[in-house]
Steps between C-alpha positions, in 0.01 A plus 500: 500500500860521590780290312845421643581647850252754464211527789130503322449886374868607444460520113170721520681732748733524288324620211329756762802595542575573167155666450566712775853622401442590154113710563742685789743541214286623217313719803793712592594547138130641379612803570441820666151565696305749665580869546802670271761696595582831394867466605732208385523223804888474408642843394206781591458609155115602406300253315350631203113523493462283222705230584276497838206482315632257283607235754322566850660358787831625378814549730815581249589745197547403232877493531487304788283226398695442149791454709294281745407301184852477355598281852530099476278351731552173534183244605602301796366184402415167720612186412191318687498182314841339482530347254829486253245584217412883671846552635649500114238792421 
């Protein structure tokens, strides 16, 4: 059930939507998977053994990935509903 100008549906999309954006967000930030590298993706230094063993699946030193961690990134949120109540969050 729709309110408004809304065609019948619109609000469930919407909260697919939603769904969909945030597993896709908290997807690409599990981590790293399969195979590790011995070499650093970003700067070619080795990888220790231990830190491979430790986290498999990973692709940076440990250099690189402190300074990957130190970056803001921002979440690009969607306003989806409209309302003046969401757009004050």
């Amino acid at each position: 059930m729709a309110g408004g100008w809304a065609r019948d549906g619109a609000v469930s999309e919407q909260i697919e939507a939603s769904i969909s954006d945030e597993l896709a967000r908290l997807k690409a930030r599990r981590g790293p998977s399969g195979e590790s590298l011995t070499l650093c993706a970003e700067c070619d230094e080795p990888i220790p053994e231990k830190r491979r063993l430790a986290i498999p699946g990973v692709k940076l030193c440990i250099d690189c990935q402190q300074e990957r961690d130190g970056r803001y990134q921002s979440r690009g949120g969607i306003n989806r509903r409209g309302s003046k109540v969401s757009q004050l969050k």
